[in-house]
Backbone as a ProteinNet text record, in pm:
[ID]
protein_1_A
[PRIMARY]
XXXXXXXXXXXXXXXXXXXXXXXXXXXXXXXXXXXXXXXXXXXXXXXXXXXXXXXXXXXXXXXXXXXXXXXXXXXXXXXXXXXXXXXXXXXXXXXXXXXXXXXXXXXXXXXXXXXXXXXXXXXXXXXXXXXXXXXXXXXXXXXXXXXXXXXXXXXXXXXXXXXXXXXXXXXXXXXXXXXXXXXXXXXXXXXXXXXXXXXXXXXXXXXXXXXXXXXXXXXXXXXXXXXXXXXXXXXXXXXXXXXXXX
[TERTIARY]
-5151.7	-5261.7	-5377.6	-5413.1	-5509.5	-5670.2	-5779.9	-5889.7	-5928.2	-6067.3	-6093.8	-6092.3	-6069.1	-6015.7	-5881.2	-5886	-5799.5	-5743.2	-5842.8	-5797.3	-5877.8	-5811.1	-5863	-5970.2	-6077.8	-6134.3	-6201.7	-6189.5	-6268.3	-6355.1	-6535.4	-6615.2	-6694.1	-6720.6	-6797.8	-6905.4	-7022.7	-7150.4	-7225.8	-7132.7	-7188.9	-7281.7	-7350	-7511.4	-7563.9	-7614.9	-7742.2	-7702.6	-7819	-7786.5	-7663.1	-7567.4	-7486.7	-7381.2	-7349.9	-7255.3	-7253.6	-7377.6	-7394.5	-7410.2	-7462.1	-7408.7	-7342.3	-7220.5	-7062.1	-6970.5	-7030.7	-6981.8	-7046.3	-7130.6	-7167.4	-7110.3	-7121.6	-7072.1	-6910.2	-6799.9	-6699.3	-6678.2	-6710.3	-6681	-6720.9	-6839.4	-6884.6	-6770.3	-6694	-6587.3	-6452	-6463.1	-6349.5	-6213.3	-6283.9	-6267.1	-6265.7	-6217.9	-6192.2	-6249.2	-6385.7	-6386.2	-6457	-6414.5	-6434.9	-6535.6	-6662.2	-6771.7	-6751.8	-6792.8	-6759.5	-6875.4	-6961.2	-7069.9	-7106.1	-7213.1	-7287.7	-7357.6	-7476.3	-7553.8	-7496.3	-7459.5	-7426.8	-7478.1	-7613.7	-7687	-7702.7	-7723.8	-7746.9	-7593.7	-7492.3	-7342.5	-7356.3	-7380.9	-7385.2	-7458.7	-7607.4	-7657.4	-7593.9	-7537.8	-7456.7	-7342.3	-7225.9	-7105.9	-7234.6	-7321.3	-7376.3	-7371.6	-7425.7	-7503.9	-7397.3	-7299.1	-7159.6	-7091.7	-7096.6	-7009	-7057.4	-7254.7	-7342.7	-7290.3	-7265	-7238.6	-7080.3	-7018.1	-6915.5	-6773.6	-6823.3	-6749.1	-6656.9	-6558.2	-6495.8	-6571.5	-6578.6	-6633.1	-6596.3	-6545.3	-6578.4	-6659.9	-6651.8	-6756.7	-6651.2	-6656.2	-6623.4	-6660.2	-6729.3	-6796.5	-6756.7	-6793	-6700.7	-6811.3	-6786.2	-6829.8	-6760.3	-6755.1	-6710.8	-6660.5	-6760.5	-6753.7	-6597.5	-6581.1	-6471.7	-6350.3	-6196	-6159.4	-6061.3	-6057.8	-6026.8	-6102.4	-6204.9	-6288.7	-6245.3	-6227.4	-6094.3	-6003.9	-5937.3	-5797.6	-5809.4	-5870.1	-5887.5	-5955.5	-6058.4	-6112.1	-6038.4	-5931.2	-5806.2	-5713.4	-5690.7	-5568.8	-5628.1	-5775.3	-5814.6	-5866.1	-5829.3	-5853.3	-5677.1	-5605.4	-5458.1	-5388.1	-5437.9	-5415.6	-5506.6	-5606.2	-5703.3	-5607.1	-5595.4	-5574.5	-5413.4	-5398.1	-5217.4	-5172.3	-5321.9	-5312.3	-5389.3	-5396.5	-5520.9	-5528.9	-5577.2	-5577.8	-5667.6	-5791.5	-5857.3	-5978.9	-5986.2	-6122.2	-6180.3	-6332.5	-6439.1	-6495.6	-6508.9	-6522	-6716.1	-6793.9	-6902.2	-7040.1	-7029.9	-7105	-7116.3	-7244.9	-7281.2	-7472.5	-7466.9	-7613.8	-7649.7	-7780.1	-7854.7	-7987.4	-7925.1	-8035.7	-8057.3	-8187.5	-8248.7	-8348.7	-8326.6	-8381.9	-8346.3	-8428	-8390.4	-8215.9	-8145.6	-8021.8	-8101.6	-8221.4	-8269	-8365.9	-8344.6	-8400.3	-8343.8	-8185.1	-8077	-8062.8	-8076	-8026.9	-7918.4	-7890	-7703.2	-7694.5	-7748.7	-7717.2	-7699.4	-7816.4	-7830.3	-7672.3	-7621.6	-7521.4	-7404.7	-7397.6	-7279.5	-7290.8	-7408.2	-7380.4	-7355.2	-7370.8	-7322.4	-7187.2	-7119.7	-6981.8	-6929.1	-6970.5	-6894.4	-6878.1	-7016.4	-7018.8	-6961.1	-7007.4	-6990.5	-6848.8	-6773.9	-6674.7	-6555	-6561.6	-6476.2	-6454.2	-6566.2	-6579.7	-6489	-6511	-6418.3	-6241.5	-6206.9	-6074.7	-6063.4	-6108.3	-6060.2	-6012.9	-6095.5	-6043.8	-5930.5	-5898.2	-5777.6	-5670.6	-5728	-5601.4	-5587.7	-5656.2	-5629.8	-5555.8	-5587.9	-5556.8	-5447.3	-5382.5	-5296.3	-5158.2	-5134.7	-5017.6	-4940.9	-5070.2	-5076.5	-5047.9	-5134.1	-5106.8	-4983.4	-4877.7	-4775.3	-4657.3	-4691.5	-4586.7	-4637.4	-4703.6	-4710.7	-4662	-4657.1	-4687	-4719.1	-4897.1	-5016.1	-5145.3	-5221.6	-5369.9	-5451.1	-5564.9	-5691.9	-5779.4	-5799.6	-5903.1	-6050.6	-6151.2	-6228.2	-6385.8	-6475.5	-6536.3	-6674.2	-6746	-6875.5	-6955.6	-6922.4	-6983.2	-7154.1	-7169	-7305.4	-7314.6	-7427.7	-7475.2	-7494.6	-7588.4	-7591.3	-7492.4	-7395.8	-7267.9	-7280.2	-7320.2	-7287.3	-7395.4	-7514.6	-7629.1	-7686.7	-7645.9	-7660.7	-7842.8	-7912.2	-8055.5	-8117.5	-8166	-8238.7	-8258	-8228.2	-8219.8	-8163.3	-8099.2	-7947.7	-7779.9	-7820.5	-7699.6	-7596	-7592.7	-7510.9	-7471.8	-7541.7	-7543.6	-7432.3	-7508.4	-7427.5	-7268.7	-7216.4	-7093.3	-7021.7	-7065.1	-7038.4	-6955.6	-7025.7	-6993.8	-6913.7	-6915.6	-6834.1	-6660	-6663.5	-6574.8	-6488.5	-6554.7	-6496.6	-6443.2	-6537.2	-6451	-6304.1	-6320.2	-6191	-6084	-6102.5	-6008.6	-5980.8	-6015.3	-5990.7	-5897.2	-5909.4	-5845.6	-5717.9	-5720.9	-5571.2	-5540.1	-5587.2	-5498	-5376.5	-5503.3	-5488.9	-5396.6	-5325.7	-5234.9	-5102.5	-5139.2	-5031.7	-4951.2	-5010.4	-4989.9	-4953.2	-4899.1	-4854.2	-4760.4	-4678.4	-4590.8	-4599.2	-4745.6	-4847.9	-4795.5	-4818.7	-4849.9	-5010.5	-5104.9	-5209.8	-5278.2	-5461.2	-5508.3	-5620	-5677.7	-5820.4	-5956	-6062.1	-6164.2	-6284.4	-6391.7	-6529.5	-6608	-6700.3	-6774.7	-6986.9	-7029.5	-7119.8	-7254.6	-7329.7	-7449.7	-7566.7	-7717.5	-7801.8	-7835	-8032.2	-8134.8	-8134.1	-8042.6	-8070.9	-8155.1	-8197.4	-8285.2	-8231.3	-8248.2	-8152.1	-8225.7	-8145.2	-8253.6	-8208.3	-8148.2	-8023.3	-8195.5	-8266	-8366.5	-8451.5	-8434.8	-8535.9	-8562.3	-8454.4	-8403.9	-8353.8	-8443.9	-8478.6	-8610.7	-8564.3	-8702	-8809	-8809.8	-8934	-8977.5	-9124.7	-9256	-9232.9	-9293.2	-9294.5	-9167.8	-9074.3	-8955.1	-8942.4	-8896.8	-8900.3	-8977.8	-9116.5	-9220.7	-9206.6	-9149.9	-9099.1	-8964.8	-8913.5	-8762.1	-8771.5	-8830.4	-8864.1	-8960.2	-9054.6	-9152.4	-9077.3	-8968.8	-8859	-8811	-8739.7	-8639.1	-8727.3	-8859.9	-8922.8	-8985.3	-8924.5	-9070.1	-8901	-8745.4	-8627.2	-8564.1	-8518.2	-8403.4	-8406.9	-8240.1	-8175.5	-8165.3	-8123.7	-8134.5	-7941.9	-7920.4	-7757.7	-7684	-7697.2	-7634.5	-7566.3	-7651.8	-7565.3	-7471.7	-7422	-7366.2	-7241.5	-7229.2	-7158.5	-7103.2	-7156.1	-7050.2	-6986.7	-7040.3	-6917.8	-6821.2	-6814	-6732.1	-6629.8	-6706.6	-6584.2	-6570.6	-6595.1	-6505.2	-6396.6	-6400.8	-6287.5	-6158.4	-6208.9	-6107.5	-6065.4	-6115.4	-6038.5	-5995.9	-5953.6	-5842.3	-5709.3	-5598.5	-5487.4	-5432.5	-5305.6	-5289.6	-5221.6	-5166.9	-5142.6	-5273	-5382.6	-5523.3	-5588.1	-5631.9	-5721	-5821	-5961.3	-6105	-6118.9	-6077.7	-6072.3	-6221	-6346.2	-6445.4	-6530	-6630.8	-6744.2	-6886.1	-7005.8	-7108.6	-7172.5	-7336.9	-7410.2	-7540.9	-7649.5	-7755.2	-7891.2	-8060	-8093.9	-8130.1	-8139.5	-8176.6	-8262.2	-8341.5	-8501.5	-8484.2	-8339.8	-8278.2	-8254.9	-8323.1	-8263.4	-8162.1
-10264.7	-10188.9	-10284.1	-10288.4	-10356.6	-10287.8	-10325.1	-10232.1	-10208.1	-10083.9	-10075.5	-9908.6	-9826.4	-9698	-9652.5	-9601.1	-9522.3	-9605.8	-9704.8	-9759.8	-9726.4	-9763.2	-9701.9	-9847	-9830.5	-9944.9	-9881.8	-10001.1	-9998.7	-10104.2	-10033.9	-10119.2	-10138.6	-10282.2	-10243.2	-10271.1	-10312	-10313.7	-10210.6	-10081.6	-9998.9	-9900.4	-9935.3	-9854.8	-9854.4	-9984.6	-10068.3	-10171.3	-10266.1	-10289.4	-10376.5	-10429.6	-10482.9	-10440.2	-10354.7	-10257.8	-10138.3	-10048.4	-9985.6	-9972.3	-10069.9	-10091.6	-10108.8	-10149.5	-10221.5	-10058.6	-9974.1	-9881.6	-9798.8	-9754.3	-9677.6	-9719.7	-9887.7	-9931.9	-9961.2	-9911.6	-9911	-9766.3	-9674.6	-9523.3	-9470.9	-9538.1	-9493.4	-9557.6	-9668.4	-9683.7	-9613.2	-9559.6	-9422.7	-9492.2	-9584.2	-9600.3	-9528	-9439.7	-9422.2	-9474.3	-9444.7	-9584.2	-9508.2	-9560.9	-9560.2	-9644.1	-9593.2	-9652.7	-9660.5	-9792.3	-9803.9	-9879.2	-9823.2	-9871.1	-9850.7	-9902.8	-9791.6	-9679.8	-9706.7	-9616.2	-9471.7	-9410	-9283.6	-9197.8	-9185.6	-9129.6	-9215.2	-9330.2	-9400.4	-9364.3	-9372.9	-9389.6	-9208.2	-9128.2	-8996.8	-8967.6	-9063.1	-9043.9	-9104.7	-9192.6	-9320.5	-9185.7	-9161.4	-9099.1	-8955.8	-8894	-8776.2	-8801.9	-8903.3	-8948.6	-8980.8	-9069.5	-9119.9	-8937.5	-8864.8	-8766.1	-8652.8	-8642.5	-8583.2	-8648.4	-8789.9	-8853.8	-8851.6	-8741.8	-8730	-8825.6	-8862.7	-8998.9	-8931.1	-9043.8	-9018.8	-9061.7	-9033.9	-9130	-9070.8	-9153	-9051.8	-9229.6	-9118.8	-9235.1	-9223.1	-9354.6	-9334.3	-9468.4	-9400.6	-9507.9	-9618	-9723.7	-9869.5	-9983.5	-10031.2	-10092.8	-10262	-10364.9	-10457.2	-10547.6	-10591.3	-10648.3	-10579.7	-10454.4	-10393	-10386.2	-10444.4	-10457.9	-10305.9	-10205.1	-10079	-10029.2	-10020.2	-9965.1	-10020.3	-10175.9	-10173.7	-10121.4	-10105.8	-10000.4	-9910.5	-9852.6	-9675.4	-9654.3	-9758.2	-9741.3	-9744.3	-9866.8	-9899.4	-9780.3	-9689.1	-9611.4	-9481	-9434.5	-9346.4	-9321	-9455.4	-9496.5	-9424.7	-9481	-9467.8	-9333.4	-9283.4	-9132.5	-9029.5	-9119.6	-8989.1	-8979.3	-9139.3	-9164.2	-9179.8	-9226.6	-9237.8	-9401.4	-9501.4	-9644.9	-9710.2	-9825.5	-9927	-10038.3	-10056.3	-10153.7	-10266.5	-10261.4	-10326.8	-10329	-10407.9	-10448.4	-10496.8	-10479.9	-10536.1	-10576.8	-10713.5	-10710.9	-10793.3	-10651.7	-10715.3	-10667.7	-10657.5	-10656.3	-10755.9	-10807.2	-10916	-10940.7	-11050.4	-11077.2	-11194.9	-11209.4	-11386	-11346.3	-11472.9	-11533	-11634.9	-11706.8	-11802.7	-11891.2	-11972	-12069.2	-12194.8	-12300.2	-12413	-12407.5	-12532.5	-12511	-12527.2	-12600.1	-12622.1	-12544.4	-12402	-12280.8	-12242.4	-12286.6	-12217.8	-12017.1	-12036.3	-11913.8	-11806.5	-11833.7	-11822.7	-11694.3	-11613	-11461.1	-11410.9	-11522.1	-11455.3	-11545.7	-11681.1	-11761.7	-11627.3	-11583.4	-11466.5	-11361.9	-11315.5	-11184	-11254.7	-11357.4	-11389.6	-11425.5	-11489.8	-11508.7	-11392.4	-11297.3	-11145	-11078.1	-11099	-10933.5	-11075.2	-11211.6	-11266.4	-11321.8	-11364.1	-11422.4	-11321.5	-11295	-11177.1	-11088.2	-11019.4	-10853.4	-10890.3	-11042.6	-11062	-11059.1	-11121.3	-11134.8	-11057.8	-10957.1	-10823.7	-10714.8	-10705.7	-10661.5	-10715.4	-10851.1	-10869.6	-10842	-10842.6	-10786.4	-10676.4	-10605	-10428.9	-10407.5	-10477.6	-10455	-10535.6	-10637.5	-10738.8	-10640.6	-10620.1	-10537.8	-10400.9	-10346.9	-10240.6	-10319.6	-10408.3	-10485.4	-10544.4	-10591.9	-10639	-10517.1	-10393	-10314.3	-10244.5	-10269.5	-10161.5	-10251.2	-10435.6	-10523.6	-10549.8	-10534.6	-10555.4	-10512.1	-10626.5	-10594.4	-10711.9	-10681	-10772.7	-10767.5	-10908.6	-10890.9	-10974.9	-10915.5	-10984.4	-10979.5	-11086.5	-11097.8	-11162.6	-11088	-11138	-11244.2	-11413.8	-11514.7	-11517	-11684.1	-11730.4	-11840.7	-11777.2	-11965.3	-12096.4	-12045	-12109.5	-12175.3	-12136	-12213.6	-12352.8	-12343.1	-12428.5	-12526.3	-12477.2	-12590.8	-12602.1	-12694.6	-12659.8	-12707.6	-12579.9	-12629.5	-12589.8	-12663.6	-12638.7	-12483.3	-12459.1	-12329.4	-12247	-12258.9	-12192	-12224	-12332.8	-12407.5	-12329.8	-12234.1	-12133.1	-12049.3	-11974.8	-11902.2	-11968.3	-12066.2	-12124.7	-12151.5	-12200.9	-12239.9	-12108.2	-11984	-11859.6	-11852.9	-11826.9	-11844.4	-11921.7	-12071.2	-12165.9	-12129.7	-12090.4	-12060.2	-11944.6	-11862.4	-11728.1	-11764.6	-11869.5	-11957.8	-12035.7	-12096.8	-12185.2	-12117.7	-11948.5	-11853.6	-11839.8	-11790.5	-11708.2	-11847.2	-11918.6	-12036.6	-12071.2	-12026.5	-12102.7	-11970.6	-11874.6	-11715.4	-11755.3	-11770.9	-11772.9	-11870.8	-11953	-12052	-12037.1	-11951.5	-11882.3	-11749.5	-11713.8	-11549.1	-11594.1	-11720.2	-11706.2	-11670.7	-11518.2	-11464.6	-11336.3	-11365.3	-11231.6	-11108.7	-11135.3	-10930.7	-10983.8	-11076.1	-11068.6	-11150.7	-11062	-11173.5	-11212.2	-11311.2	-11274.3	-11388.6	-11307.5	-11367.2	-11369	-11471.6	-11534.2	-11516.5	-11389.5	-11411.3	-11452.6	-11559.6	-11647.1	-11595.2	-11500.7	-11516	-11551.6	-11598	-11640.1	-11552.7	-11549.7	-11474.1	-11336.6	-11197	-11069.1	-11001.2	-10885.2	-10820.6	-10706.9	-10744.3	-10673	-10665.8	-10561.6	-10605.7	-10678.8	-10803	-10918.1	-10954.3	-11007.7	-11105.6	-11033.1	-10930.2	-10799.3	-10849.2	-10850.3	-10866.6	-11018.8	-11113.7	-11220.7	-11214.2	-11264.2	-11254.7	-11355.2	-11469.7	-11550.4	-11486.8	-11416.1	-11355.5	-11456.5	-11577.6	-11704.4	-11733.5	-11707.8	-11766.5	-11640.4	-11535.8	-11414.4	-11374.4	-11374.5	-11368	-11489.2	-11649.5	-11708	-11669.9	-11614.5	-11593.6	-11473.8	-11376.4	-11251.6	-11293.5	-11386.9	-11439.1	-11498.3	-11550.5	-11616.4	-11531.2	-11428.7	-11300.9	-11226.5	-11202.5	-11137.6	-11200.4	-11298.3	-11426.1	-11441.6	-11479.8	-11489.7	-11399.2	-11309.2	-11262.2	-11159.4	-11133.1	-11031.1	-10910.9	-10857.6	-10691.6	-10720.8	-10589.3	-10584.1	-10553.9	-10500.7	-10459.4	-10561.6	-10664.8	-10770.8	-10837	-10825.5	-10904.3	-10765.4	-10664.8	-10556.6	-10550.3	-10607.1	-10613.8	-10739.5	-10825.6	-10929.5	-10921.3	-10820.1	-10792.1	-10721	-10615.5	-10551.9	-10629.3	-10727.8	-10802.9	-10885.8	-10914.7	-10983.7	-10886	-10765.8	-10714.3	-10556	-10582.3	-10548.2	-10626.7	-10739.9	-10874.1	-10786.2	-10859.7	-10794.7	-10840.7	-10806.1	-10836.1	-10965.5	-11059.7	-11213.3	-11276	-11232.1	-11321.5	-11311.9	-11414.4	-11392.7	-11518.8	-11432.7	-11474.7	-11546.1	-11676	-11751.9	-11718.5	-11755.3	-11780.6	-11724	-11691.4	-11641.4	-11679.6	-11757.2	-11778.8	-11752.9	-11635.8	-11599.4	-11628	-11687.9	-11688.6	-11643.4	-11659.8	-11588.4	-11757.2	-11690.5	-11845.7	-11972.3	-11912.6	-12033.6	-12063.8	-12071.8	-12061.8	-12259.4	-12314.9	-12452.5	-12475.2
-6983.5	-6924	-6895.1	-6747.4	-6747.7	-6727.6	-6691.1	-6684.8	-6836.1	-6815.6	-6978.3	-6978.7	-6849.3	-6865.3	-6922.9	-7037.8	-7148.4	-7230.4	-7282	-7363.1	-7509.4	-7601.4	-7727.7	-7796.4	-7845.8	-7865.3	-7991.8	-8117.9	-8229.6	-8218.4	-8254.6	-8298.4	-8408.3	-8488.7	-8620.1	-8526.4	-8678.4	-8610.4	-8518.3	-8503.1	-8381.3	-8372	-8528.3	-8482.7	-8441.1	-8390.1	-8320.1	-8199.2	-8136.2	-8072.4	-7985.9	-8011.9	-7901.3	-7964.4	-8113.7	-8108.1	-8020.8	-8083.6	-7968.6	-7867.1	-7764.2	-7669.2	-7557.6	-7655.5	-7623.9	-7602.4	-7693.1	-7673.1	-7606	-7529.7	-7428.2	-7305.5	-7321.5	-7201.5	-7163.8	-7267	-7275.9	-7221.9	-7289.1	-7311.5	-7178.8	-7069.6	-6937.4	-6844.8	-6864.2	-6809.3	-6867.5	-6946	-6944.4	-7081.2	-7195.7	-7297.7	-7389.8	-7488.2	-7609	-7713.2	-7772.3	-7859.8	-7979.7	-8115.9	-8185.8	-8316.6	-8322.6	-8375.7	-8525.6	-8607.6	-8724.9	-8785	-8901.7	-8924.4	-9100.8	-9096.9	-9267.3	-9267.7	-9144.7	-9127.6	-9023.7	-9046.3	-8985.1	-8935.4	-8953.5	-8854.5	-8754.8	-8783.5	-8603.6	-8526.4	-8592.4	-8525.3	-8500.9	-8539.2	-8463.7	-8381.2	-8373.7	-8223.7	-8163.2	-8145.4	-8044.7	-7958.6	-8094	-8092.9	-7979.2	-8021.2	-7910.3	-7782.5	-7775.4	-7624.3	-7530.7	-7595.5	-7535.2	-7486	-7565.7	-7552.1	-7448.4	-7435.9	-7335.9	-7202.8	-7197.8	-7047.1	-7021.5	-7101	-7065.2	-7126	-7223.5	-7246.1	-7420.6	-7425.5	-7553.3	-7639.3	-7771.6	-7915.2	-8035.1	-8124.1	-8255.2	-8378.1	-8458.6	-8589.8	-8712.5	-8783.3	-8915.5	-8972.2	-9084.6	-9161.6	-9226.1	-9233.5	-9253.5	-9316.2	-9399.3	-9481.6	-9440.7	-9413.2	-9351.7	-9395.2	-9570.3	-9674.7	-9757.7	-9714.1	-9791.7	-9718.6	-9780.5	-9649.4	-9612.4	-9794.4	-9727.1	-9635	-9624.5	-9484.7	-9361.2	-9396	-9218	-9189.5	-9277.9	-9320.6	-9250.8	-9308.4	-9286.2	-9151.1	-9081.4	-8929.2	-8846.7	-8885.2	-8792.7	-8804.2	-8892.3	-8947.5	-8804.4	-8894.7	-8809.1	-8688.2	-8576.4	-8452.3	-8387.6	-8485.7	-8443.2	-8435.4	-8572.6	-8595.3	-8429.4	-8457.9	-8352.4	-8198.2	-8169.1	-8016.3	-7993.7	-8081.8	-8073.3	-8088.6	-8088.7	-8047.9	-8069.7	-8073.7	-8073.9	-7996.3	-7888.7	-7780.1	-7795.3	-7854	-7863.3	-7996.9	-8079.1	-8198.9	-8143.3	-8163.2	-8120.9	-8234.2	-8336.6	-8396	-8384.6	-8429	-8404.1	-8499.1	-8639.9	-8721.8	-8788.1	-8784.5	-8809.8	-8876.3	-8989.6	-9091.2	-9064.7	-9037.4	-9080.5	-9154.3	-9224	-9323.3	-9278.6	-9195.5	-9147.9	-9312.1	-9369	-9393.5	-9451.1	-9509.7	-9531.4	-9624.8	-9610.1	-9763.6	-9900.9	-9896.4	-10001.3	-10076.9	-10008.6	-10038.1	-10178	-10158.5	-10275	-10253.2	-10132.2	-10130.9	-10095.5	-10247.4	-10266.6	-10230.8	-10321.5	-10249.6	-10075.3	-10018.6	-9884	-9839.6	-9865.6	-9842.1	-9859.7	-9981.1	-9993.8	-9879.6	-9855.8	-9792.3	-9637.1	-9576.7	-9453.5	-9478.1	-9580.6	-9554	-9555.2	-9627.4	-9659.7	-9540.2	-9500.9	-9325.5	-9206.6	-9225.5	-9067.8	-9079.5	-9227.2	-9242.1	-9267.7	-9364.7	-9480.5	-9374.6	-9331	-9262.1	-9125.3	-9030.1	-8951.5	-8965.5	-9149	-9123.8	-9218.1	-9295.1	-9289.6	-9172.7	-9078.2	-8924.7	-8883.8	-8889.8	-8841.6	-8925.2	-9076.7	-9126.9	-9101.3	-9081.1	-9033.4	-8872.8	-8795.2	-8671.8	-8652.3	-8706.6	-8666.3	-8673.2	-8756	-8820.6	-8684.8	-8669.6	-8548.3	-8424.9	-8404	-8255.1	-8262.5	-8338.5	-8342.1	-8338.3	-8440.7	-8383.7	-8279.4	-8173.4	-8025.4	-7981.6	-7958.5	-7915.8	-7813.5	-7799.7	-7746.2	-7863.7	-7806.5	-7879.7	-7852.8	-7869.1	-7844.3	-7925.7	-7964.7	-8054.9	-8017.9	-7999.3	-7923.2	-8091.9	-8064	-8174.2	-8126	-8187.4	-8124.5	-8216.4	-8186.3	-8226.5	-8222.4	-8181.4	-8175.2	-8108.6	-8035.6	-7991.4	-8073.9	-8171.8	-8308.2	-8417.3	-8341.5	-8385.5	-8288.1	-8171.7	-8050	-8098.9	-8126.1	-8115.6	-8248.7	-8333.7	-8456.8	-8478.2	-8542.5	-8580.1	-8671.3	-8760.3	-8874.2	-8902.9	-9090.3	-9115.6	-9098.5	-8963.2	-9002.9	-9046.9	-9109.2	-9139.3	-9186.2	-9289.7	-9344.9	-9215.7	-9161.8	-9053.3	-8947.9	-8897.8	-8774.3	-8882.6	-8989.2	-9027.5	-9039.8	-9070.9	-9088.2	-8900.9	-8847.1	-8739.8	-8639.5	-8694.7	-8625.9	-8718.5	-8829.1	-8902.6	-8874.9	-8814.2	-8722.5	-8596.3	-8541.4	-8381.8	-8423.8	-8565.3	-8565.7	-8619.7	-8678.5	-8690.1	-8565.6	-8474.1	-8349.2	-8282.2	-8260.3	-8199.1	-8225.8	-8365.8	-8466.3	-8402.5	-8457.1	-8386.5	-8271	-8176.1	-8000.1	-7997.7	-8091.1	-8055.9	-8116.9	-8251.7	-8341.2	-8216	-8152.4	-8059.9	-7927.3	-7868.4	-7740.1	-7713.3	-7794.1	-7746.1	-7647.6	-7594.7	-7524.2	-7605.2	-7698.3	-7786.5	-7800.8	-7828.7	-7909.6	-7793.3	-7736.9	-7716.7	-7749.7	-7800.1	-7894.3	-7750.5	-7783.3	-7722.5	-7805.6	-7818.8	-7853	-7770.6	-7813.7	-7729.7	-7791.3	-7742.5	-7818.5	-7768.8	-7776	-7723.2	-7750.8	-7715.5	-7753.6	-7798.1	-7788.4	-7811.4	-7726.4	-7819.1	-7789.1	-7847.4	-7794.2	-7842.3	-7933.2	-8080.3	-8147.9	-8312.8	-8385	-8514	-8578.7	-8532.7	-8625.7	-8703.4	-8649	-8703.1	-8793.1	-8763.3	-8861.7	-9042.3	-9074.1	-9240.7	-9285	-9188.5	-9277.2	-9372.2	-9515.4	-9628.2	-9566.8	-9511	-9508.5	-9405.2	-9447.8	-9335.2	-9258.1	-9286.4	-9123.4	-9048.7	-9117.8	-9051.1	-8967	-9023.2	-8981.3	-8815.2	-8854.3	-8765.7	-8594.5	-8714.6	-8552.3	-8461.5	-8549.2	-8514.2	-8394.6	-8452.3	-8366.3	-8242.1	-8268.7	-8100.8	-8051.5	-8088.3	-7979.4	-7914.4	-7995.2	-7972.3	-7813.7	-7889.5	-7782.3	-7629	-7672	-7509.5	-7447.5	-7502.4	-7427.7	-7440.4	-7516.5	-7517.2	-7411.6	-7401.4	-7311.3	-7366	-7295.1	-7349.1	-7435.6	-7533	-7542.9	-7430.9	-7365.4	-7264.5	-7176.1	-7202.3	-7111.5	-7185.2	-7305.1	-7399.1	-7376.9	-7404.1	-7347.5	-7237.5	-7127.3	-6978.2	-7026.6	-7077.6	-7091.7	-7209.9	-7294.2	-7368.1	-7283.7	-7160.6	-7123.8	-6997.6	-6987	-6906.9	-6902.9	-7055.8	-7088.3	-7113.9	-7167.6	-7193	-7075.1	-6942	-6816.2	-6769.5	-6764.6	-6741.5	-6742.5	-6677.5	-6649.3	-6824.8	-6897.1	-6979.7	-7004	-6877.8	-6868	-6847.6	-6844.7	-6889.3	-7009.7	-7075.9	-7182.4	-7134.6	-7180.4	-7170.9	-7313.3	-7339.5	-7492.1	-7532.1	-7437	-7479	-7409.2	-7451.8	-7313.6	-7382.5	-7288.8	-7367.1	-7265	-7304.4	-7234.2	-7323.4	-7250.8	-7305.4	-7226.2	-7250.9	-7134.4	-7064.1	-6942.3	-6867.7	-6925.8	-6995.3	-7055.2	-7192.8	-7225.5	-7339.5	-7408.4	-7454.6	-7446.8	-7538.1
[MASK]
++++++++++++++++++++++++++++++++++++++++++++++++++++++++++++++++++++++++++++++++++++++++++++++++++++++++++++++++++++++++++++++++++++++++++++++++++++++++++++++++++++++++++++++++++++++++++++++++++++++++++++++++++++++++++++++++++++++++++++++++++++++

């Protein structure tokens, strides 16, 4: 199946912005998709609005760090629709500051949601995509993997560590059942930067966010662009940033 009409799509991360998003802008092209998050009231306004414009959605709550909660998102994507065509795997944490901060806790909770929470998804979805045989697994990286700069050292390896999964994948799977894509974007406008602890770091992080970044939405057409490709193409990589981006 090529296109992104009637296809069944799971997303984490899909409370906010470039989860949510990804899924308005899936579900208005005539996607199926299934939102997977913590917060549940944001994922039931999402799952409303999608369903007012006419569109499919349902919600079920998912924890990312846990990898029964992939389980059971993936189980109840399959049960609802009959299938699973596509993960969007795109919940994601930063903790911006020095290594010599020692800040181990914030070090754990990025390997858990940006590392763990990624190859928990694939353990949930791999299994399914092999017995339909087709599936895609597409994952929303970082620029910050690309340009490595002070303070986010944890962050950016979290991330570059999710690129060198997806790669070994993409080379393990050239029997076209599996096709996985990276997709890296800069400075969006999103509440990633919200829930860093340092006020200053915090405070610069967000005047960046706000003087460049793009809206989600544009990080969303290029998710579903990779995955309306015929099913003999795969989009390995995709990097979008905003223009004044150095």
């Amino acid at each position: 199946m090529s296109g992104v009409d009637g296809k069944v799509v799971v997303i984490t991360g899909a409370s906010s912005g470039i989860g949510a998003a990804t899924a308005a802008e899936l579900a208005g092209r005539g996607a199926a998709v299934v939102l997977g998050a913590r917060r549940v009231d944001r994922l039931a306004a999402t799952v409303t609005r999608i369903r007012e414009a006419g569109g499919r959605a349902e919600l079920h709550p998912v924890d990312v760090t846990a990898r029964g909660d992939l389980e059971a998102l993936v189980a109840f994507a399959v049960e609802r629709f009959g299938r699973l065509d596509v993960l969007v795997g795109n919940a994601g944490v930063a903790r911006i500051a020095p290594v010599a901060d020692l800040d181990v806790a914030d070090w754990d909770a990025m390997i858990d949601v940006n590392l763990r929470g990624v190859l928990y998804g694939i353990a949930a979805a791999l299994p399914v995509f092999r017995g339909q045989g087709f599936g895609h697994l597409v994952t929303v990286v970082s620029t910050s993997g690309l340009k490595i700069v002070p303070t986010q050292a944890v962050y950016a390896g979290t991330k570059n560590a999710v690129r060198t999964v997806m790669e070994a994948l993409r080379q393990e799977s050239t029997d076209g059942v599996l096709r996985t894509t990276s997709v890296s974007p800069g400075y969006v406008r999103t509440e990633l930067l919200d829930h860093i602890d340092d006020p200053a770091q915090r405070s610069q992080a967000q005047e960046a966010m706000a003087a460049l970044g793009i809206e989600p939405e544009a990080v969303a057409r290029a998710i579903a662009f990779a995955i309306e490709q015929p099913e003999d193409v795969e989009i390995g990589d995709i990097t979008l940033r905003p223009t004044r981006q150095g």
